[in-house]
Biopython code that builds the backbone (N, CA, C, O; Angstrom):
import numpy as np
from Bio.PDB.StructureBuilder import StructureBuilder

atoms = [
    (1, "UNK", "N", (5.089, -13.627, -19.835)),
    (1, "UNK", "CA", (4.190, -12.741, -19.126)),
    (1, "UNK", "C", (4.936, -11.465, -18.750)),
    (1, "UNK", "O", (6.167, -11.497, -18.742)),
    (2, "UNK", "N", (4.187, -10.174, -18.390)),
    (2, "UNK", "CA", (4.649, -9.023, -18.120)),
    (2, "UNK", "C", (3.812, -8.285, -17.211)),
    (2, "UNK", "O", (2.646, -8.678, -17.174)),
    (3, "UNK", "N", (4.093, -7.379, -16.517)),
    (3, "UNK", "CA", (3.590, -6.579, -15.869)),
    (3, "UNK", "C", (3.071, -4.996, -15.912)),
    (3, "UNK", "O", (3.835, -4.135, -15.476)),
    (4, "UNK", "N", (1.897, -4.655, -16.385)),
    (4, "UNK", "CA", (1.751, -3.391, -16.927)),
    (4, "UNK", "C", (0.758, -2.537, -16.167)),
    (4, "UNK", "O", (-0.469, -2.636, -16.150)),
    (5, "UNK", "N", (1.595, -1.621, -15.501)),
    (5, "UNK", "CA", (0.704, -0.469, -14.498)),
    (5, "UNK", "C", (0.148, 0.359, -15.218)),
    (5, "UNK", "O", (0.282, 0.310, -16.440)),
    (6, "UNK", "N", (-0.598, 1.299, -14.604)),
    (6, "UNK", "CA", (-1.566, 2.282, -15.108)),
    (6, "UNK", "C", (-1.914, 2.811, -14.003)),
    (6, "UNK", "O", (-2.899, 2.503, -13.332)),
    (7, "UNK", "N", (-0.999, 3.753, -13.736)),
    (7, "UNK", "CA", (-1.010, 4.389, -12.419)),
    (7, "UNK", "C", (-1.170, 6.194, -12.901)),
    (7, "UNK", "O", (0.002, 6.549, -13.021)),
    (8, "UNK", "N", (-1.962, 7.262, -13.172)),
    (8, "UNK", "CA", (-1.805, 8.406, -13.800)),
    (8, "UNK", "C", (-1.495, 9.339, -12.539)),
    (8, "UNK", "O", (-1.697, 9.154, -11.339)),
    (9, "UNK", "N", (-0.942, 10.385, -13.227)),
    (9, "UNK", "CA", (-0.410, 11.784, -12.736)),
    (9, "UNK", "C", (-1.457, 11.717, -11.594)),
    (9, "UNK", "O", (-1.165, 11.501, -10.418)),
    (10, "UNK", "N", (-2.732, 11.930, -12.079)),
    (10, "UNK", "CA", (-3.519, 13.210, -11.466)),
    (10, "UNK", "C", (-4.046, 12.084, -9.585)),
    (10, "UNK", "O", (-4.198, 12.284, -8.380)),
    (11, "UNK", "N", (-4.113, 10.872, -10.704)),
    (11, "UNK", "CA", (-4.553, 9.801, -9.336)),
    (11, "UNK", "C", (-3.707, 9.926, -8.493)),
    (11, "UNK", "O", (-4.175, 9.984, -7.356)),
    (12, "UNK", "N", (-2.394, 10.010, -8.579)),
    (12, "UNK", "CA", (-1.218, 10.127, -7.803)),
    (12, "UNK", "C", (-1.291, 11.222, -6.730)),
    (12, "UNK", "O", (-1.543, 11.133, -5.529)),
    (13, "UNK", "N", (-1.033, 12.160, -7.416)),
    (13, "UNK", "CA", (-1.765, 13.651, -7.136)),
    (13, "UNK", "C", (-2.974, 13.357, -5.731)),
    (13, "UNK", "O", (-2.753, 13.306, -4.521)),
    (14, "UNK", "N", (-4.214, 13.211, -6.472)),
    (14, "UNK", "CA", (-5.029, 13.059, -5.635)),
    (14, "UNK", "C", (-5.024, 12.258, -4.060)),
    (14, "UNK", "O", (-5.555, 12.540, -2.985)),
    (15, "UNK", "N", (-4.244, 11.255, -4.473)),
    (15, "UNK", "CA", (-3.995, 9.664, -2.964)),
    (15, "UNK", "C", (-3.169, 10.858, -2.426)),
    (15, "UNK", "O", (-3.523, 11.327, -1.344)),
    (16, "UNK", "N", (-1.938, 11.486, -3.165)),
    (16, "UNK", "CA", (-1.080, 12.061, -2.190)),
    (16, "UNK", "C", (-1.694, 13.545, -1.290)),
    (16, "UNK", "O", (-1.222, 13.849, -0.195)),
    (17, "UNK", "N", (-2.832, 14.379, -1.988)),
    (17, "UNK", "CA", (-3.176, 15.062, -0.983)),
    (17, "UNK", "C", (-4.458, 14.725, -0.035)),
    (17, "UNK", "O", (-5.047, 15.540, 0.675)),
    (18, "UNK", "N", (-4.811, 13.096, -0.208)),
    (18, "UNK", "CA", (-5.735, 12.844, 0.426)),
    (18, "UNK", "C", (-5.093, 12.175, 1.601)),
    (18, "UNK", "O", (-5.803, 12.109, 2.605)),
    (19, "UNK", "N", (-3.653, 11.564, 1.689)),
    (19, "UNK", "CA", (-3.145, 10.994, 3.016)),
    (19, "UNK", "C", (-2.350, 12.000, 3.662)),
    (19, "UNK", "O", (-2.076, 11.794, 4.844)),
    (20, "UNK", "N", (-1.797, 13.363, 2.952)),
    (20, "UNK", "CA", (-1.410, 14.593, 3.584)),
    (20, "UNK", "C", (-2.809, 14.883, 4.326)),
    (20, "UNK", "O", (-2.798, 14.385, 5.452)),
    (21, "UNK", "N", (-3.520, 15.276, 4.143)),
    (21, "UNK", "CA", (-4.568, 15.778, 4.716)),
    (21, "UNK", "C", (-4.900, 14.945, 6.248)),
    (21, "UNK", "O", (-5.195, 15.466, 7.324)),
    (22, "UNK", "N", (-4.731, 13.432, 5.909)),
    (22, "UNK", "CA", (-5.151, 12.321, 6.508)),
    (22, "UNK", "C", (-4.409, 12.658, 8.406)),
    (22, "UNK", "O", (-4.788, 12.675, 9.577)),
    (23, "UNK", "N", (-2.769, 12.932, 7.294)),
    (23, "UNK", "CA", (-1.984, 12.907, 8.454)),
    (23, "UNK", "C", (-1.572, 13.834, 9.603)),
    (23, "UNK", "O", (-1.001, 13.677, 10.683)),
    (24, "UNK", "N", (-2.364, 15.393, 8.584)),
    (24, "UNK", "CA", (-2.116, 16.532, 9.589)),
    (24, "UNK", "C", (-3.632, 16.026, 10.862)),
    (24, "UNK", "O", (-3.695, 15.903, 12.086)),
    (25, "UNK", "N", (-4.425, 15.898, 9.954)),
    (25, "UNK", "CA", (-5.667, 15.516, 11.095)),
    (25, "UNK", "C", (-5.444, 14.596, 12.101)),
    (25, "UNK", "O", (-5.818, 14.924, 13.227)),
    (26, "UNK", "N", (-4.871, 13.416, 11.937)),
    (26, "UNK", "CA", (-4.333, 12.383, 12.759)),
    (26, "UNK", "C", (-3.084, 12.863, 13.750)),
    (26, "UNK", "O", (-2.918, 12.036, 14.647)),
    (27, "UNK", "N", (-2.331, 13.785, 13.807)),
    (27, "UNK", "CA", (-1.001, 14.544, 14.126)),
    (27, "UNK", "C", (-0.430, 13.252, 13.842)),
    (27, "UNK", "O", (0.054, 12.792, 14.876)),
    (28, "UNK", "N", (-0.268, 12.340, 12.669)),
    (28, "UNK", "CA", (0.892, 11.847, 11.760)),
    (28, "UNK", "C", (0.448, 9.667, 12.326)),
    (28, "UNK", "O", (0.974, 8.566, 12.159)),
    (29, "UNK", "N", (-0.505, 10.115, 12.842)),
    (29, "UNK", "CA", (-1.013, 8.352, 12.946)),
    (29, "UNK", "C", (-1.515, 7.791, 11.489)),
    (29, "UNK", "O", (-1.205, 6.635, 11.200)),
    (30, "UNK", "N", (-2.124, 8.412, 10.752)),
    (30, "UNK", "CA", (-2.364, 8.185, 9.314)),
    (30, "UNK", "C", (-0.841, 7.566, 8.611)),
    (30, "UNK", "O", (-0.820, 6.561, 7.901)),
    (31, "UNK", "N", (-0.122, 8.038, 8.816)),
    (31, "UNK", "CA", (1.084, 7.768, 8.520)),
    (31, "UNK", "C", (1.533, 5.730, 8.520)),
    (31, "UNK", "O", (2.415, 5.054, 7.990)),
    (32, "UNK", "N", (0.850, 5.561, 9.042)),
    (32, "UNK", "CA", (1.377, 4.083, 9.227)),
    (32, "UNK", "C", (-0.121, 3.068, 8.731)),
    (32, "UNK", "O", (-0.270, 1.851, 8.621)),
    (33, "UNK", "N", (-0.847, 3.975, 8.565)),
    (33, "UNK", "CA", (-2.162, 2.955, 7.232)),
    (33, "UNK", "C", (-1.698, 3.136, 5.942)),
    (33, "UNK", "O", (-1.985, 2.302, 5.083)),
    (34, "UNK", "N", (-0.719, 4.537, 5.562)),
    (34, "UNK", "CA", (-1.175, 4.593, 4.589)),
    (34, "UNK", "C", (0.343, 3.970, 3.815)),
    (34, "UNK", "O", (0.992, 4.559, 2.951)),
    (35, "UNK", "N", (0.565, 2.991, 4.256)),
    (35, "UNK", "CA", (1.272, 2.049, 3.006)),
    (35, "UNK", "C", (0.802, 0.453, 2.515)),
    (35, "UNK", "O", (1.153, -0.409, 1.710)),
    (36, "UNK", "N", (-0.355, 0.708, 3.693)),
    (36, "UNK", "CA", (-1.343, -0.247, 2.853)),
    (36, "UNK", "C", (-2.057, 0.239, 1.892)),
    (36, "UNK", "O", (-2.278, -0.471, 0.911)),
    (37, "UNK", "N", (-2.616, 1.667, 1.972)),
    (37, "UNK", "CA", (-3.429, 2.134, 1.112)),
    (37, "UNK", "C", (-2.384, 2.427, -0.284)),
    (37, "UNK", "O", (-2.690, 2.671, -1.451)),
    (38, "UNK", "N", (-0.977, 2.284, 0.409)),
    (38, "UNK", "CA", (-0.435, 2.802, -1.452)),
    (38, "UNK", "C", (-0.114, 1.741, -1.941)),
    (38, "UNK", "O", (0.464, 1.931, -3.011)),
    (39, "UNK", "N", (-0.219, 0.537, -1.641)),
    (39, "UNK", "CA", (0.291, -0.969, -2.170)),
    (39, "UNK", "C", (-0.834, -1.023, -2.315)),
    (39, "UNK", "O", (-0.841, -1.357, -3.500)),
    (40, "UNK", "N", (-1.834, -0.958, -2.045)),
    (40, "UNK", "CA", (-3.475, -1.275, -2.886)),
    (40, "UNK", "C", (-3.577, -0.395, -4.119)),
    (40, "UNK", "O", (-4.027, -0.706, -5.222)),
    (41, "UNK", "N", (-3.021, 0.877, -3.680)),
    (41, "UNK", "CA", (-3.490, 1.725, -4.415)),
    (41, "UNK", "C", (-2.821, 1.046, -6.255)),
    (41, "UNK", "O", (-3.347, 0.759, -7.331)),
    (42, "UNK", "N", (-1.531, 1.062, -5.725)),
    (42, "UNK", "CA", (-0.821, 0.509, -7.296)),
    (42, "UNK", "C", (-1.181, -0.626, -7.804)),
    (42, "UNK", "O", (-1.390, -0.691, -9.016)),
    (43, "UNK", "N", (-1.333, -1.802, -6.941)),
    (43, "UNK", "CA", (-1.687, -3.430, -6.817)),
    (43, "UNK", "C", (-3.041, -3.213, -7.983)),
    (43, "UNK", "O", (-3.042, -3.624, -9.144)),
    (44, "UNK", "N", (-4.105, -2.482, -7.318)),
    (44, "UNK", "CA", (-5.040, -2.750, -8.119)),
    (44, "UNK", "C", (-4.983, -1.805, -9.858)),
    (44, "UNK", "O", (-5.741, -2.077, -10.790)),
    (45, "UNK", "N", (-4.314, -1.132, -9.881)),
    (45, "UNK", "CA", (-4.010, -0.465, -10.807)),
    (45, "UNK", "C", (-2.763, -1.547, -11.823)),
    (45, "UNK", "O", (-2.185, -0.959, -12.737)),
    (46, "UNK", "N", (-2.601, -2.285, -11.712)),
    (46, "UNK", "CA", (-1.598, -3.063, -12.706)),
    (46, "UNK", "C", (-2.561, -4.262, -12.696)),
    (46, "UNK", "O", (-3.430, -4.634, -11.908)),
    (47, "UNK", "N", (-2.030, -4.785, -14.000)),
    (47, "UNK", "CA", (-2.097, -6.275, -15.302)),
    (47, "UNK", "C", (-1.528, -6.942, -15.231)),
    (47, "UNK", "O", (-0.493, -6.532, -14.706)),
    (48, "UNK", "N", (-1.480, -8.174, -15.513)),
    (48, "UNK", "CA", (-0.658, -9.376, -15.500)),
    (48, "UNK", "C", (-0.857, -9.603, -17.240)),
    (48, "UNK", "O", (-1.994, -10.006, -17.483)),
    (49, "UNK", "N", (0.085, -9.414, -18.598)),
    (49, "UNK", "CA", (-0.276, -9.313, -19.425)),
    (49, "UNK", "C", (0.316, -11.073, -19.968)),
    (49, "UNK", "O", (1.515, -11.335, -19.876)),
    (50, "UNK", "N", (-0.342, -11.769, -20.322)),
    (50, "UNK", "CA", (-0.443, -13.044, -20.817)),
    (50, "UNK", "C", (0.471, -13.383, -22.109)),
    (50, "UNK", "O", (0.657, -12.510, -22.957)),
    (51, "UNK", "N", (1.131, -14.890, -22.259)),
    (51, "UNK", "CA", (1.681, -14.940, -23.357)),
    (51, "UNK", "C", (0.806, -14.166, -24.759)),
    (51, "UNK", "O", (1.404, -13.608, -25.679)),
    (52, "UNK", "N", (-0.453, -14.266, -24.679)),
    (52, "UNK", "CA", (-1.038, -13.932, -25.931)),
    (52, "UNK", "C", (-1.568, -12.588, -25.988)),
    (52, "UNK", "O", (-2.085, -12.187, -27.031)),
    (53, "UNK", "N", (-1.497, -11.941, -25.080)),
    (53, "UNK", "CA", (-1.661, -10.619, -24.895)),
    (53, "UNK", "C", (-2.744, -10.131, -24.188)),
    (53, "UNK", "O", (-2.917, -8.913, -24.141)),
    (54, "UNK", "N", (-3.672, -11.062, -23.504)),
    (54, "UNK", "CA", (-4.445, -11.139, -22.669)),
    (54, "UNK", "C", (-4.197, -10.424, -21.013)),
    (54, "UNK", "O", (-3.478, -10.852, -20.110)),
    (55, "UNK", "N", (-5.103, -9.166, -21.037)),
    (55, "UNK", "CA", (-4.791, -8.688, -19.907)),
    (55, "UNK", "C", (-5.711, -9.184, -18.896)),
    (55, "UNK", "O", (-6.900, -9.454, -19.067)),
    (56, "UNK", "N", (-4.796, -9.309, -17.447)),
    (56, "UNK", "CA", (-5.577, -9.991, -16.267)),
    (56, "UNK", "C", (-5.322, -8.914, -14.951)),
    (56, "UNK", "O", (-4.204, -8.695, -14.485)),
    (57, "UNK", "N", (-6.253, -8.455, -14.583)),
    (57, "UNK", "CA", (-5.893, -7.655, -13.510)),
    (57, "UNK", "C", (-6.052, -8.243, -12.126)),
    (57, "UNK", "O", (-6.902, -9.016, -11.684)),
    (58, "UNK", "N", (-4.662, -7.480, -11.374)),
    (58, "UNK", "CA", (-4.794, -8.357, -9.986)),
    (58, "UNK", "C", (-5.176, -7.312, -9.475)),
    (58, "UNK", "O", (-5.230, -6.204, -10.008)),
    (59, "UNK", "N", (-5.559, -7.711, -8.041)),
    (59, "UNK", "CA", (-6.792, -7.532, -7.240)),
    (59, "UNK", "C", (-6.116, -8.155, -5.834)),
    (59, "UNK", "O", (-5.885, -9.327, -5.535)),
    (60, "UNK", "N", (-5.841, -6.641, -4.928)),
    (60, "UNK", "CA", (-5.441, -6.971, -4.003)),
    (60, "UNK", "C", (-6.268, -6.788, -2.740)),
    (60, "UNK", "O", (-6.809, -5.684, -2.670)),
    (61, "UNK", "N", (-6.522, -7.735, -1.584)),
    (61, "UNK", "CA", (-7.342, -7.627, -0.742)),
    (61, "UNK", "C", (-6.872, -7.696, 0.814)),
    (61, "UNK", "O", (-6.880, -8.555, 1.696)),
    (62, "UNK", "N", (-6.444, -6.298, 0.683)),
    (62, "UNK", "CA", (-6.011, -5.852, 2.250)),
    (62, "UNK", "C", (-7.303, -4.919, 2.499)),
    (62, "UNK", "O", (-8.225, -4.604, 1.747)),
    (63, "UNK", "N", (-7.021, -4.604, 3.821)),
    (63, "UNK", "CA", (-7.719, -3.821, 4.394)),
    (63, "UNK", "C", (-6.981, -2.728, 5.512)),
    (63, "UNK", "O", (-6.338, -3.325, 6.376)),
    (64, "UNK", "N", (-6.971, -1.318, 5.626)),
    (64, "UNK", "CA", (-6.106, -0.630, 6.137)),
    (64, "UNK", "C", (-5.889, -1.076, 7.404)),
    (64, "UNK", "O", (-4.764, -1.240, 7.877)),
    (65, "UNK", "N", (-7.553, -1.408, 8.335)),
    (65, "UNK", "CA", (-7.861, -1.470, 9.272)),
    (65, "UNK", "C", (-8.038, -3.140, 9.823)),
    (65, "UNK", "O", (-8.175, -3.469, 11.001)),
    (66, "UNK", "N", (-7.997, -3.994, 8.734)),
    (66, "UNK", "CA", (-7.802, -4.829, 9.077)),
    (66, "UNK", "C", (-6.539, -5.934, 10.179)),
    (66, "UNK", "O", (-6.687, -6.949, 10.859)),
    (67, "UNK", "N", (-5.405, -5.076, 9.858)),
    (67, "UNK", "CA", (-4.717, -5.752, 10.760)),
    (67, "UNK", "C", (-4.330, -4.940, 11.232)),
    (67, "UNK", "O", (-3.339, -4.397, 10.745)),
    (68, "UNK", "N", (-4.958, -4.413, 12.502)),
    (68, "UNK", "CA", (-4.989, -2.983, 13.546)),
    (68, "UNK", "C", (-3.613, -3.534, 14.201)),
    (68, "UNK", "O", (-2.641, -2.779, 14.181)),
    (69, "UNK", "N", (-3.509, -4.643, 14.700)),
    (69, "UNK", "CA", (-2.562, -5.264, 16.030)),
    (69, "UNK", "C", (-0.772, -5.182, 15.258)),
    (69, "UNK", "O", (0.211, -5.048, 15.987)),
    (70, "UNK", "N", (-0.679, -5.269, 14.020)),
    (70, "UNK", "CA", (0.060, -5.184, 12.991)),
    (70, "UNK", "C", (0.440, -3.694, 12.905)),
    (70, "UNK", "O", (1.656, -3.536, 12.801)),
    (71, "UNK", "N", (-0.364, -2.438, 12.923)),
    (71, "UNK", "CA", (-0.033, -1.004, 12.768)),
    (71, "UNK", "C", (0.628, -1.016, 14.102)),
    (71, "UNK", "O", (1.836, -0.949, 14.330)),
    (72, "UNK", "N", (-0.215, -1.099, 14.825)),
    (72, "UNK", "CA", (0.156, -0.827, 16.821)),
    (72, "UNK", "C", (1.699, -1.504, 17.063)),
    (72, "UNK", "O", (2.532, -0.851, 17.692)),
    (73, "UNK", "N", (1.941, -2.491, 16.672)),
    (73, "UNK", "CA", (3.021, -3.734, 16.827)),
    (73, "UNK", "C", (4.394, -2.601, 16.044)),
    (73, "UNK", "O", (5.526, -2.478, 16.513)),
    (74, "UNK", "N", (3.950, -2.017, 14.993)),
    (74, "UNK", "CA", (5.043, -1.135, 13.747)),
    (74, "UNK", "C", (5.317, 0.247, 14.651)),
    (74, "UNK", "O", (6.439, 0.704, 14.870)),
    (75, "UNK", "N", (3.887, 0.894, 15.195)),
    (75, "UNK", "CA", (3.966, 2.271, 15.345)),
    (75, "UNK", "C", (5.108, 2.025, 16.797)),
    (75, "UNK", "O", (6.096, 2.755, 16.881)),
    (76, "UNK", "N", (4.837, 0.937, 17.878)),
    (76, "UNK", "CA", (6.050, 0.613, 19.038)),
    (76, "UNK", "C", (7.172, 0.463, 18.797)),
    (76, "UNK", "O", (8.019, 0.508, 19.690)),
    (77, "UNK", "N", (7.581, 0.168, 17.070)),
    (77, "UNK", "CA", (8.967, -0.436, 16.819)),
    (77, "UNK", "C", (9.744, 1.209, 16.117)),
    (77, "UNK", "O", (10.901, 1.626, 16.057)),
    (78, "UNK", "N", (8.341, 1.779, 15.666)),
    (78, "UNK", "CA", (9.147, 2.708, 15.084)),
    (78, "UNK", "C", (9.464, 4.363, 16.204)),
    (78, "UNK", "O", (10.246, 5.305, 16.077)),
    (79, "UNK", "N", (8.436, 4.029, 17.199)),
    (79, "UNK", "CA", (9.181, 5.304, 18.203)),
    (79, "UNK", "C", (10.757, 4.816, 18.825)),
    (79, "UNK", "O", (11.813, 5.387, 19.098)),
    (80, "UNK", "N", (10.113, 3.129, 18.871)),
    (80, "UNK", "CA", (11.593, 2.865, 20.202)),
    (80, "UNK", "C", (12.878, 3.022, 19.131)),
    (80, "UNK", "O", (13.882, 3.551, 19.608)),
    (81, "UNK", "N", (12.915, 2.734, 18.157)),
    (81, "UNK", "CA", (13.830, 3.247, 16.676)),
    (81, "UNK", "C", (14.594, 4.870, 16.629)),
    (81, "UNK", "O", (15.746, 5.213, 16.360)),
    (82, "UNK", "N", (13.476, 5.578, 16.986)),
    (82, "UNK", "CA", (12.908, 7.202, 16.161)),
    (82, "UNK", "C", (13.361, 6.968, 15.113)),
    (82, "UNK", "O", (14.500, 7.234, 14.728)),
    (83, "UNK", "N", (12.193, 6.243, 14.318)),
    (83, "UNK", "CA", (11.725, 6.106, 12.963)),
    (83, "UNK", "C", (12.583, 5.599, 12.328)),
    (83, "UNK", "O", (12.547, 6.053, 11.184)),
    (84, "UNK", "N", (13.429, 4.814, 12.469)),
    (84, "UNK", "CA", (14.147, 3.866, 11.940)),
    (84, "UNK", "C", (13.588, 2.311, 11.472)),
    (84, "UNK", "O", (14.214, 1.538, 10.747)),
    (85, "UNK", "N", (12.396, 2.090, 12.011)),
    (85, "UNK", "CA", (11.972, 0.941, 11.956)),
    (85, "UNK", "C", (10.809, 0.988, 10.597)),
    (85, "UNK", "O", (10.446, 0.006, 9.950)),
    (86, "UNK", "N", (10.421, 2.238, 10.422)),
    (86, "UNK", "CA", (9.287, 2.671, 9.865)),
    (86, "UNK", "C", (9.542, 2.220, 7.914)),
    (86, "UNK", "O", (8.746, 2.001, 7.001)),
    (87, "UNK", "N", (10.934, 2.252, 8.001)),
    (87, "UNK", "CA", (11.537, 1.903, 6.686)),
    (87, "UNK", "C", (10.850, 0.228, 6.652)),
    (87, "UNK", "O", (10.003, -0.038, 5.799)),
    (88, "UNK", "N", (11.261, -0.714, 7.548)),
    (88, "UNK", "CA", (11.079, -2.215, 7.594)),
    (88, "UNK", "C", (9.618, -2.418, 7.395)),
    (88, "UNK", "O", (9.150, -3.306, 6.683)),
    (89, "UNK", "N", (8.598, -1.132, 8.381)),
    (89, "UNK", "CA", (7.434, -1.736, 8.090)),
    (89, "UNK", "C", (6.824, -1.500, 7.075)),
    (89, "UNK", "O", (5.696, -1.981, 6.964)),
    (90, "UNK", "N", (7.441, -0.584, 5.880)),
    (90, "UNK", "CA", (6.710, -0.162, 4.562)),
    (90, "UNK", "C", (6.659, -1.542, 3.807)),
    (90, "UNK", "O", (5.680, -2.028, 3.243)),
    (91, "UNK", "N", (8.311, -2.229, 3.952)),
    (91, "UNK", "CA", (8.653, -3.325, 3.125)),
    (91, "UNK", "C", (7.711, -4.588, 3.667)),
    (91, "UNK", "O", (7.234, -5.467, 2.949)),
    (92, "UNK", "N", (7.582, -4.482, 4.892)),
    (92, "UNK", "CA", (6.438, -5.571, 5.467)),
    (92, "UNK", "C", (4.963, -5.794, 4.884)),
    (92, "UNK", "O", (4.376, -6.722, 4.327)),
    (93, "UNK", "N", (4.647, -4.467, 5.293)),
    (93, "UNK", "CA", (3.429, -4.041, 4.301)),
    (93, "UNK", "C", (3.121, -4.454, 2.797)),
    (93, "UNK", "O", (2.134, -4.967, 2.269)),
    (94, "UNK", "N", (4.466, -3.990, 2.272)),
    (94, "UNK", "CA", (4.324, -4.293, 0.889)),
    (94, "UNK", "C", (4.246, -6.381, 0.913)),
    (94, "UNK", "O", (3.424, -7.140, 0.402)),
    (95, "UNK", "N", (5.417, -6.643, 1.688)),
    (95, "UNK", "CA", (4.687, -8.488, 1.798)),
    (95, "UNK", "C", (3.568, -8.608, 1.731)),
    (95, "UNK", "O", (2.890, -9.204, 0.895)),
    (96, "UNK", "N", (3.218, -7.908, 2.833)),
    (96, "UNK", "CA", (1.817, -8.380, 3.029)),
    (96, "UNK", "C", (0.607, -8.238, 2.220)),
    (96, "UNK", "O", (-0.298, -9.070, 2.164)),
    (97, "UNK", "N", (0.664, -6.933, 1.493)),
    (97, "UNK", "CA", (0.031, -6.701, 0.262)),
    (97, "UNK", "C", (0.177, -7.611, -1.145)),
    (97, "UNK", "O", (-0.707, -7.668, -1.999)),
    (98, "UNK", "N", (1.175, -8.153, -1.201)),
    (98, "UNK", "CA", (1.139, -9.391, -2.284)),
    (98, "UNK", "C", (1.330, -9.974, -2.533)),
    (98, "UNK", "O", (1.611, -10.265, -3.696)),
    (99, "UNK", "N", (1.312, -11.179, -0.750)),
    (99, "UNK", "CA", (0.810, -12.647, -0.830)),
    (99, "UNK", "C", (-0.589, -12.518, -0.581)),
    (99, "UNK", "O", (-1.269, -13.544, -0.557)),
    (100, "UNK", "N", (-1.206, -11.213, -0.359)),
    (100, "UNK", "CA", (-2.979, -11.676, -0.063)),
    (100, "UNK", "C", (-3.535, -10.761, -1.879)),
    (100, "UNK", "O", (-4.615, -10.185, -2.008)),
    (101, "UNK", "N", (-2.509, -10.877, -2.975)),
    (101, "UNK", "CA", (-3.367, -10.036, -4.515)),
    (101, "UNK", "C", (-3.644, -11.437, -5.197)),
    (101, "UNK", "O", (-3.026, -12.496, -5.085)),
    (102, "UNK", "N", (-4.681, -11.137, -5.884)),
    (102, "UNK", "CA", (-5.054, -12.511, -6.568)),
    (102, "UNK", "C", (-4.664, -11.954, -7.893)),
    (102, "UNK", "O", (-4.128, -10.849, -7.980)),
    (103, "UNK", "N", (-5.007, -12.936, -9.248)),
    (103, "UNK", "CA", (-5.363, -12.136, -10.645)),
    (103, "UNK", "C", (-6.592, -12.881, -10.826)),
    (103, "UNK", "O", (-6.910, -14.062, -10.685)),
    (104, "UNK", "N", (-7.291, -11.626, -11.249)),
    (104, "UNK", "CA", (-8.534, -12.515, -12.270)),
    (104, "UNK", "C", (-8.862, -12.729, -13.849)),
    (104, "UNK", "O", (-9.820, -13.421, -14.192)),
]
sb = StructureBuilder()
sb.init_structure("model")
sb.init_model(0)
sb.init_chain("A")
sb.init_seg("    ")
for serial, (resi, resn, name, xyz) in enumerate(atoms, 1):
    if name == "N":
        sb.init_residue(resn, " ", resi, " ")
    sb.init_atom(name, np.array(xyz, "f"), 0.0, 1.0, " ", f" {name:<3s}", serial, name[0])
structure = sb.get_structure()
């Protein structure tokens, strides 16, 4: 088995001036949803490609807003830090983003 993304320029492009935007409006609280939104963003964009060449796409099911108590819990660790902590919660995030991806 293999793993094959399909992630393009322009989509890239686009997520990145849609969570810039996100974060000047928020004065930088956007900042701590949006590494759920970029582990979805890629998650659902890749294949699980099969011994026989059978592509299966996974399908990841977070929600930005779903684990509010989880952002709040990161955004306390990363002032008392100054932003030192903010590194740990990307990698958390990313856990958390894919023990909850299925394939179908």
């Amino acid at each position: 088995m293999r793993i094959q993304a399909d992630v393009g320029t322009i989509d890239i492009l686009g997520h990145l001036i849609i969570w810039f935007i996100l974060t000047l409006l928020t004065f930088g609280i956007a900042v701590f949803f949006f590494p759920y939104s970029f582990s979805k963003f890629v998650i659902n964009r890749t294949m699980v490609i099969d011994e026989n060449g059978n592509p299966r796409k996974m399908l990841c099911h977070t929600d930005m807003f779903g684990n509010i108590g989880h952002v709040i819990l990161w955004i306390v660790i990363s002032l008392l830090t100054l932003g030192l902590g903010y590194a740990f919660y990307f990698y958390k995030v990313w856990n958390y983003s894919l023990n909850n991806t299925t394939i179908e």
